[in-house]
C-alpha positions as CSV (number, residue, x, y, z in Angstrom):
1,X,7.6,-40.9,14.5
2,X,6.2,-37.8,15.8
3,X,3.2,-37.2,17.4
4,X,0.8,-33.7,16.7
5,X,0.8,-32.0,20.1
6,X,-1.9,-31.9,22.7
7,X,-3.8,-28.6,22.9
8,X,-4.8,-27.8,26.4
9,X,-6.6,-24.0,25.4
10,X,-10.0,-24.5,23.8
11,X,-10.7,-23.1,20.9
12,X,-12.2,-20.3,22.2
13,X,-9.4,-19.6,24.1
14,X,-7.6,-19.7,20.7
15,X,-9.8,-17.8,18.7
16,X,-9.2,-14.5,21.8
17,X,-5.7,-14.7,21.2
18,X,-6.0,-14.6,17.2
19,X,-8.2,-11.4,17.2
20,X,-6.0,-9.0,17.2
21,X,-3.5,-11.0,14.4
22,X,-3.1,-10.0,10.6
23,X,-5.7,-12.7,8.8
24,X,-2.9,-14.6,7.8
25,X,-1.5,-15.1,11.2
26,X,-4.8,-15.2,13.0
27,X,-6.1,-18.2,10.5
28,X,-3.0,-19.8,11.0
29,X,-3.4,-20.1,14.7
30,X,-6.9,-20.9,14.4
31,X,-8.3,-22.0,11.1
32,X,-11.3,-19.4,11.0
33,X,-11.9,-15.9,11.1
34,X,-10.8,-14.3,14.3
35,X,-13.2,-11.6,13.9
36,X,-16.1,-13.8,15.9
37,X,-13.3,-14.1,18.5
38,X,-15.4,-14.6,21.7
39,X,-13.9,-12.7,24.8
40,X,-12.6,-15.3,27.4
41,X,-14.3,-15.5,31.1
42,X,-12.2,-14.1,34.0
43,X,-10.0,-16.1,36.0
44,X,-11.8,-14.4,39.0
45,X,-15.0,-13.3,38.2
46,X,-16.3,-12.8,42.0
47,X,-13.5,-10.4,42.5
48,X,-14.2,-7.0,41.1
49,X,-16.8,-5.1,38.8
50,X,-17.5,-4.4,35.4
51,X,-20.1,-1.5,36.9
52,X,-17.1,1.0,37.7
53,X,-13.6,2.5,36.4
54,X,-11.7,3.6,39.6
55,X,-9.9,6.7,38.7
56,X,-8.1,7.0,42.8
57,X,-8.4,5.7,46.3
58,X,-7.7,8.3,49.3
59,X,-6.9,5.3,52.0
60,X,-6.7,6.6,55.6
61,X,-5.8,3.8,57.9
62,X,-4.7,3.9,61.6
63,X,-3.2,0.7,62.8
64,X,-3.0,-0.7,66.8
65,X,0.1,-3.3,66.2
66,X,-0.9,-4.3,70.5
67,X,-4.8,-4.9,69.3
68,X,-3.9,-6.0,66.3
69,X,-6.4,-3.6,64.9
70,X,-7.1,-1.6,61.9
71,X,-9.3,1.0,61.2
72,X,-10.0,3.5,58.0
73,X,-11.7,5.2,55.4
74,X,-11.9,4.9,52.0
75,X,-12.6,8.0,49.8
76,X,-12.8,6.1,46.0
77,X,-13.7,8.1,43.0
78,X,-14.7,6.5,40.1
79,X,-16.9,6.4,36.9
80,X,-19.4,4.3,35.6
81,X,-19.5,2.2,32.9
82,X,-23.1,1.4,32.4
83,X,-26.0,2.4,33.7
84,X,-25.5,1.0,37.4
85,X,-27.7,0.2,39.9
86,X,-25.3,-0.1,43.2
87,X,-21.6,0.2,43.5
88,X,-20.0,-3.2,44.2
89,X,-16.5,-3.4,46.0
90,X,-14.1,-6.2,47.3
91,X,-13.9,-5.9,51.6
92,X,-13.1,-9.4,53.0
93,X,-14.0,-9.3,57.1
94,X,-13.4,-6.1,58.2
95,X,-16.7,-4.2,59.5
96,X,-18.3,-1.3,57.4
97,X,-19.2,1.5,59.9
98,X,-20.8,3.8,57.3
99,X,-20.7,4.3,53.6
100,X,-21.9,7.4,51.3
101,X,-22.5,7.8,47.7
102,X,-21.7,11.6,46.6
103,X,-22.2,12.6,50.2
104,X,-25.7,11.1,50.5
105,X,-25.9,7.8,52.9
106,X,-26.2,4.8,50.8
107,X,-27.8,1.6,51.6
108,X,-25.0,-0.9,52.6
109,X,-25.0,-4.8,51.7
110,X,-22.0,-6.5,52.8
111,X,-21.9,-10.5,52.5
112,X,-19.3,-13.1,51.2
113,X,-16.9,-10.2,50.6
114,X,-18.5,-8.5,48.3
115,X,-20.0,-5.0,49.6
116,X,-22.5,-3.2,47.7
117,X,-23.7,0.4,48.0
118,X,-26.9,1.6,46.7
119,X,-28.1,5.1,46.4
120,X,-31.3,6.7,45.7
121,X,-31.3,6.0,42.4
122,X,-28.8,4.2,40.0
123,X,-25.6,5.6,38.2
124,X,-26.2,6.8,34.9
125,X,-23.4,5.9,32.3
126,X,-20.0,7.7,32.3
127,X,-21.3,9.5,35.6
128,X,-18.3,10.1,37.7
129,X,-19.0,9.1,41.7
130,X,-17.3,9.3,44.9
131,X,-18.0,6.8,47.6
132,X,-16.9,7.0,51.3
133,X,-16.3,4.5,53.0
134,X,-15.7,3.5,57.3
135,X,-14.5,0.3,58.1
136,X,-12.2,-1.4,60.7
137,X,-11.5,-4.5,62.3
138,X,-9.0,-7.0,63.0
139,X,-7.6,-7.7,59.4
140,X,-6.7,-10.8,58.2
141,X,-5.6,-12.0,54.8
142,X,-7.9,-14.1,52.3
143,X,-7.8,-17.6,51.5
144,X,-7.5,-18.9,48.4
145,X,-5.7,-21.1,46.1
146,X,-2.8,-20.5,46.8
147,X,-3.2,-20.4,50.9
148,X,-3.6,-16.9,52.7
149,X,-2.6,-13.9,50.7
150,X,-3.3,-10.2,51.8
151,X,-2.7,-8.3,55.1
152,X,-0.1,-10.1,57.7
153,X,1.7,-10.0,60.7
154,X,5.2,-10.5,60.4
155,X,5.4,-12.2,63.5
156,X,7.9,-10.3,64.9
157,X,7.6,-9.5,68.4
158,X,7.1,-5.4,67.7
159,X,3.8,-6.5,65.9
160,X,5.1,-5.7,62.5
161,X,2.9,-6.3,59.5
162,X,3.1,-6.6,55.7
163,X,1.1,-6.9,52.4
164,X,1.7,-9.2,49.8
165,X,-2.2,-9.2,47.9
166,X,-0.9,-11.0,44.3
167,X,-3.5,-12.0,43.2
168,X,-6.3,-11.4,45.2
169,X,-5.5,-10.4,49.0
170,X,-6.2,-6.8,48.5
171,X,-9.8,-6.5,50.0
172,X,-8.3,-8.0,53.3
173,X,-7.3,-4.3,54.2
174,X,-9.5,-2.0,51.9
175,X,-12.4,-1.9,49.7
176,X,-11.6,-2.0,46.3
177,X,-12.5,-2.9,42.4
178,X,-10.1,-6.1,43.2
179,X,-9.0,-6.7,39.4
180,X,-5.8,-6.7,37.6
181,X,-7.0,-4.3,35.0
182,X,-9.0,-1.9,36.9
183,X,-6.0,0.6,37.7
184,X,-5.4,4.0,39.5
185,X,-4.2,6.8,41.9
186,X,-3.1,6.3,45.7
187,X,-3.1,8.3,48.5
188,X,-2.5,6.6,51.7
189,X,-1.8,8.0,54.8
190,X,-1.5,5.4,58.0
191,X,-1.0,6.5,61.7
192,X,1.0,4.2,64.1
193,X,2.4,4.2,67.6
194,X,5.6,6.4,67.9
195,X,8.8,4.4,67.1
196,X,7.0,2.4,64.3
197,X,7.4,3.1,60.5
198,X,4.5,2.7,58.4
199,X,5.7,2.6,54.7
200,X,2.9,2.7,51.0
201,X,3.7,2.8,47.8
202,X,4.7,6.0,45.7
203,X,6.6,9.0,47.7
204,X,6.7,10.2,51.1
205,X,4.8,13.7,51.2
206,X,4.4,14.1,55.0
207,X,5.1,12.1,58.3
208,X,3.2,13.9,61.0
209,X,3.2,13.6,65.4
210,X,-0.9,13.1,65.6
211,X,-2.1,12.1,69.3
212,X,0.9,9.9,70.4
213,X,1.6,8.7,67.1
214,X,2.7,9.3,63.2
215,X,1.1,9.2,60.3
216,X,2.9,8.5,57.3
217,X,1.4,9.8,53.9
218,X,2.2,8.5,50.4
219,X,1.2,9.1,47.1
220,X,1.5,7.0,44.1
221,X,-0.2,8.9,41.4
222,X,0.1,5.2,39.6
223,X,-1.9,3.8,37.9
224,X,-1.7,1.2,40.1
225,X,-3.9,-2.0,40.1
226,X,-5.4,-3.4,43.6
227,X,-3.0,-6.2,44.3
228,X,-0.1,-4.2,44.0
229,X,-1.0,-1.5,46.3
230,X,0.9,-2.1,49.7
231,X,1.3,-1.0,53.2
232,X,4.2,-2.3,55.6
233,X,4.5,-1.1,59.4
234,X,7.0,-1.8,62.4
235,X,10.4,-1.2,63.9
236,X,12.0,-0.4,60.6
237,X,15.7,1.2,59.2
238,X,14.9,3.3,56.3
239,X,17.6,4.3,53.8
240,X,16.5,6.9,51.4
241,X,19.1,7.8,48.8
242,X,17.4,10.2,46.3
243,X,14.6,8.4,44.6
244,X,15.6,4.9,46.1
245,X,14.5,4.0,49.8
246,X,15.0,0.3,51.2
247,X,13.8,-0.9,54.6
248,X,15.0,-3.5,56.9
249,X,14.4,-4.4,60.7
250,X,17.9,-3.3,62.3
251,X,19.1,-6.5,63.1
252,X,19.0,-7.3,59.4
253,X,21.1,-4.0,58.0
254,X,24.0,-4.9,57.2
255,X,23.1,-8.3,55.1
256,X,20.3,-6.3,53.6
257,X,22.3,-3.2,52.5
258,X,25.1,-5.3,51.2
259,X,22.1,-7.6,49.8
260,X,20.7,-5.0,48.0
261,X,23.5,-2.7,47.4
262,X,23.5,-3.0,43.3
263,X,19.6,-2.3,42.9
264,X,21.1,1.5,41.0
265,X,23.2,-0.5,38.6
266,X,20.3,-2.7,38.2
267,X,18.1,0.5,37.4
268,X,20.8,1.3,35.1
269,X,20.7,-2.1,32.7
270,X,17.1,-2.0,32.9
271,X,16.6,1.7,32.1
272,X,19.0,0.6,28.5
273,X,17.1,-2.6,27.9
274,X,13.5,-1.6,29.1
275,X,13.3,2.2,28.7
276,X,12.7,4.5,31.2
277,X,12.2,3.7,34.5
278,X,8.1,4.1,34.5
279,X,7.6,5.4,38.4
280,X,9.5,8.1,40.7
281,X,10.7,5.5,43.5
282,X,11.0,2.3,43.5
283,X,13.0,0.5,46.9
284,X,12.2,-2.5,49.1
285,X,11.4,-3.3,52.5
286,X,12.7,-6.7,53.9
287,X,10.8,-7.8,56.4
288,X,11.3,-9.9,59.7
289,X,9.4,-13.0,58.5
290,X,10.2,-16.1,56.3
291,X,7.9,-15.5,52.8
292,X,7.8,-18.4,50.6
293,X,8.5,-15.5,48.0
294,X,9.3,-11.6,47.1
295,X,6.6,-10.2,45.6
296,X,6.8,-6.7,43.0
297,X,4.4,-4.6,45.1
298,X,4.4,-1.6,42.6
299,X,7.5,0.8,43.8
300,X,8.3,-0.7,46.9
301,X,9.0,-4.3,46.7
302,X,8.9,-6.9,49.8
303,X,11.4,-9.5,50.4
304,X,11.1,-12.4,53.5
305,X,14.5,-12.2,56.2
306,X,15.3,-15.2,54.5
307,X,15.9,-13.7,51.3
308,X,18.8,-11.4,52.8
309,X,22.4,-13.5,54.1
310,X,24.7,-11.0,52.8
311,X,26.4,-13.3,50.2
312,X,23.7,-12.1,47.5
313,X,22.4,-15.5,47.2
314,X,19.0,-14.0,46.0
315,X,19.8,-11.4,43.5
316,X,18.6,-13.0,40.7
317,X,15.2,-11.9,43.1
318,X,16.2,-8.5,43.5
319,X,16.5,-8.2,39.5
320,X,13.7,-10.1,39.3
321,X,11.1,-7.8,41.6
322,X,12.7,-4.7,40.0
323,X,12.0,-6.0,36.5
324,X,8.2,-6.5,37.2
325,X,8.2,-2.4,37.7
326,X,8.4,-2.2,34.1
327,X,5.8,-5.7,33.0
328,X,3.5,-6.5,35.4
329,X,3.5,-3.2,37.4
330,X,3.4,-0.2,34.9
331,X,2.4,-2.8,31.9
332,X,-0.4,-4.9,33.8
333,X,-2.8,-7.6,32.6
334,X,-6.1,-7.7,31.2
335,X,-6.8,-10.7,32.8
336,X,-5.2,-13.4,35.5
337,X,-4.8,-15.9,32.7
338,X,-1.9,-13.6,30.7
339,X,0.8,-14.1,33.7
340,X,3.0,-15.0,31.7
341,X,3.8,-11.5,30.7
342,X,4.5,-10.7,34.1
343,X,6.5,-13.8,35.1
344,X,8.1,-14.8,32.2
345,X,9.6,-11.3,31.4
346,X,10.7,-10.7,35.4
347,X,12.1,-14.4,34.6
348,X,13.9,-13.5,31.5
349,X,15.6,-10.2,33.2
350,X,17.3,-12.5,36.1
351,X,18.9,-14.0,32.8
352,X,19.3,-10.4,31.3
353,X,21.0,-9.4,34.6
354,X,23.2,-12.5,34.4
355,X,24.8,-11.7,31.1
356,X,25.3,-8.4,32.2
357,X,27.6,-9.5,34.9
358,X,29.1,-11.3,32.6
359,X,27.9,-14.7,34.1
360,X,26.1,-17.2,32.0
361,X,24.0,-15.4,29.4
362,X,20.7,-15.9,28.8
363,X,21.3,-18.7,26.3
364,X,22.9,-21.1,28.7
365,X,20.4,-20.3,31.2
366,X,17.6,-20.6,28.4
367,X,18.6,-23.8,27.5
368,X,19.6,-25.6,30.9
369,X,15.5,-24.3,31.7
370,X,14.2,-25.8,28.8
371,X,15.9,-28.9,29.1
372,X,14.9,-29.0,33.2
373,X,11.1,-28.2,31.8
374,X,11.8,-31.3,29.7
375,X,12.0,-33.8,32.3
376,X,8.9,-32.1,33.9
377,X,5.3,-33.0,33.4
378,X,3.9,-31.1,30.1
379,X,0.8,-30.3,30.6
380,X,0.4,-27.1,31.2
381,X,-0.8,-23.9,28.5
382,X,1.8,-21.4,29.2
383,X,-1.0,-18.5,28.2
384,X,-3.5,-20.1,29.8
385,X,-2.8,-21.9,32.8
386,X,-5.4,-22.4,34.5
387,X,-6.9,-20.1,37.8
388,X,-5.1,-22.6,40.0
389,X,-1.5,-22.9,38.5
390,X,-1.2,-18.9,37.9
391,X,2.6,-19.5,40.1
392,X,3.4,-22.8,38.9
393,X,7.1,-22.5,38.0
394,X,6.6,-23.5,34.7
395,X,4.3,-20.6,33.5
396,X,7.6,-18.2,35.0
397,X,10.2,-20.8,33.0
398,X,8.1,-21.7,29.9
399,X,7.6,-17.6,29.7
400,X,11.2,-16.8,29.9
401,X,12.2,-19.5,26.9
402,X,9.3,-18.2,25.0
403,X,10.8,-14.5,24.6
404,X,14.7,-16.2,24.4
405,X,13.0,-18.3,21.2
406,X,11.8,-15.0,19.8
407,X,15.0,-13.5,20.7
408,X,16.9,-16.4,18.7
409,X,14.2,-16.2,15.8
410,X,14.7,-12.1,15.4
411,X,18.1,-11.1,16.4
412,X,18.7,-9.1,19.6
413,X,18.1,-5.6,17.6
414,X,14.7,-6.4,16.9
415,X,14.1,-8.1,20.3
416,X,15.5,-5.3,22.7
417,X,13.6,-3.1,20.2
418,X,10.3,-5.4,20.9
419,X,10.9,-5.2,24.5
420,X,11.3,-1.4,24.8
421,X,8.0,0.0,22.5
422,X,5.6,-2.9,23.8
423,X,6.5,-1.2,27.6
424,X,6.2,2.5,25.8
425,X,3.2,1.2,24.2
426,X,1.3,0.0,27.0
427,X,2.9,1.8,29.6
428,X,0.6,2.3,32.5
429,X,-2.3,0.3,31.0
430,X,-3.0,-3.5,30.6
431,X,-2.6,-6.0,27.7
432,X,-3.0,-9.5,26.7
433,X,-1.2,-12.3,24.6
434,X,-3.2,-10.9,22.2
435,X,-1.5,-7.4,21.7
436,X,2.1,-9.1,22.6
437,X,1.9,-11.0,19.5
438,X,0.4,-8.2,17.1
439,X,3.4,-6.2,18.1
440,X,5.6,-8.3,17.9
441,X,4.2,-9.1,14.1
442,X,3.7,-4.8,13.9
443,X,7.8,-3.9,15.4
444,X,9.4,-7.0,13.5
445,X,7.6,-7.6,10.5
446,X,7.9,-11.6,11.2
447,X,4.9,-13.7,11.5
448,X,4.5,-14.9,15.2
449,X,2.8,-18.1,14.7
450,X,5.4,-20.6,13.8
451,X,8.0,-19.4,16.5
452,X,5.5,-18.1,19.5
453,X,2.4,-20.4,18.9
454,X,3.9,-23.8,20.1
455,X,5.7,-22.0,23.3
456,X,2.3,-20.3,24.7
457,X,-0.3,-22.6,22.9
458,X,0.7,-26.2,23.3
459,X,1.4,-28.2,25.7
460,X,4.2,-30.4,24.2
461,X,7.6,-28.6,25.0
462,X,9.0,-27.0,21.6
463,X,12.6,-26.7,20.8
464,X,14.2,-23.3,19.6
465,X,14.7,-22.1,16.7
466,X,17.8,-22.7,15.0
């Protein structure tokens, strides 16, 4: 006897990811017209603003690795959405010295993280802005969650320190519109003691002697969303081979290089399977502290000591981090809830990189994860997992299967062909489940529902198609 499947989304939740269906597919899914579709709260709603579009950051930082202290300025440019009555930005801790809207001083008011900056009168709509910003203070990452994410110290004995924000550590080191769809430019220039590295997202443009130290500049003309923006410092190695740079603390080098030593062959697969590489650098920095994972910081990826052993134990990491330049990083999320389409696709090229190597191929591997996921607990929406279980493992493995069932249900033509125009389609924007499944109906011409729905929708664990 079979049972009908437990629904953990609401209908609401249901109804959003119908909207943008053909009426056949959408009524399917739902039973109603998806034209009333509600939109769906954030995951976050304290972090960030519907009152602003950022358009760039100009991110000065100088950094005391002894103190342990930071200070910088924040140029942010930006336009208005609505007719706004203060500017509100993430900041977590750090100490706002001054601030200035369009050069005028602006009222500060900075409490529970949240800073907001009020002018002499309020933003009219589509008005662009500037606001400066001076802060400083002894960073230190956010809690959450998921523990304490943001600004750190690696804990080595040079004072070396790292960022890993995913998904909402960002204000622990600047003020920001901290939300996953609210995306732009980066300059950011950061001055350190001589003999220390200081290392940002995009590409190098000048490293500079200023009064006993260096300041490194970078520029990431992005877009770029908040959590994804990074800064690493210490007693680094920096390899730079054309547009690829990796960083490792010395003692690490020669597991590291070996460790990462097929990243170009990776680019290659990826470039065939994905399209274009979407950025002008990408590399990684390993760092000289245990993380409990890499994380994709856009371009410049960061990996724990005890992801390098020089046996490339990890790859399947490396392939993983470099994947996410292409979904998660270039194509970004409308919301928290859609993970998925980060994780599940980074989780689905380790199995892509696989078969390359001629290894298992991403059958096998699909199938030995569904039939793990079956002796897990299943109760848990892949596209909507909850604020709390964004990094349960099951959203990354439940993702993965999902695209191998569409895979199995179109033919690999259609699939790669899938893969490549929804990354041209949204490239350096942000979607939702939403869009993935009217393209997927738009570039294939098969109806979603019956293979996709079960995989993202329901909780009980679906079986593939045949």
């Amino acid at each position: 006897m079979t049972t009908a499947p437990r629904l953990r989304c609401s209908r609401r939740g249901l109804l959003r990811a119908a909207a943008a269906l053909p009426p056949a597919v959408a009524a399917a899914l739902c039973g109603g017209d998806s034209r009333r579709a509600p939109a769906a709260p954030r995951y976050f709603p304290a972090h960030g603003s519907d009152g602003h579009r950022t358009l760039s950051y100009e991110l000065r930082l100088s950094y005391d690795p002894v103190r342990d202290h930071l200070e910088g300025t924040a140029r942010i440019h930006a336009v208005a959405t609505g007719l706004t009555p203060h500017v509100a930005l993430d900041l977590h801790r750090l100490s706002v010295r001054s601030a200035h809207l369009d050069g005028a001083p602006a009222t500060v008011r900075h409490r529970g993280g949240k800073l907001l900056l009020t002018g002499d009168r309020p933003l009219a709509p589509d008005r662009p802005f500037t606001a400066d910003i001076r802060y400083g203070g002894r960073p230190r990452p956010v809690s959450g969650p998921f523990g304490t994410i943001g600004w750190e110290r690696t804990g080595d004995p040079h004072g070396g320190t790292l960022v890993a924000s995913q998904p909402l550590g960002a204000p622990s080191w600047f003020p920001c519109n901290d939300r996953p769809d609210d995306k732009a430019a980066y300059t950011i220039s950061v001055t350190v003691p001589d003999g220390y590295t200081a290392l940002a997202n995009g590409t190098p443009v000048e490293r500079r002697p200023v009064d006993g130290g260096v300041r490194w500049t970078h520029h990431h003309a992005g877009p770029m969303s908040s959590y994804l923006a990074a800064v690493y410092t210490g007693r680094l190695t920096l390899d730079e081979q054309d547009s690829l740079r990796n960083a490792y603390p010395d003692r690490l080098g020669e597991q590291a290089r070996h460790d990462l030593a097929r990243q170009p062959a990776m680019m290659r697969a990826f470039t065939a399977l994905f399209g274009p590489y979407p950025f002008d650098t990408y590399g990684a920095v390993v760092v000289d502290a245990e993380l409990a994972a890499p994380v994709e910081n856009q371009t410049l990826s960061v990996f724990g000591s005890n992801h390098v052993d020089g046996r490339r134990s990890w790859e399947t990491l490396v392939a993983h981090e470099l994947a996410h330049q292409w979904f998660g990083n270039s194509v970004g999320l409308a919301d928290w809830r859609h993970i998925w389409l980060n994780e599940g696709f980074a989780t689905y090229a380790e199995w892509l990189w696989s078969e390359h190597l001629g290894e298992d191929d991403a059958d096998t591997l699909a199938r030995q994860a569904r039939h793990e996921l079956s002796r897990r607990p299943q109760d848990l929406c892949t596209a909507d997992p909850g604020p709390r279980r964004l990094f349960d493992d099951r959203v990354y493995t439940r993702g993965a299967c999902t695209l191998h069932a569409l895979r199995l249900a179109v033919g690999d033509r259609a699939f790669f062909t899938v893969l490549r125009t929804w990354h041209a389609a949204h490239r350096g924007g942000s979607a939702d489940t939403t869009a993935f499944l009217a393209h997927v109906h738009r570039v294939t011409g098969h109806d979603p529902d019956e293979v996709l729905r079960p995989w993202l929708f329901e909780e009980r664990l679906p079986g593939f198609p045949e």
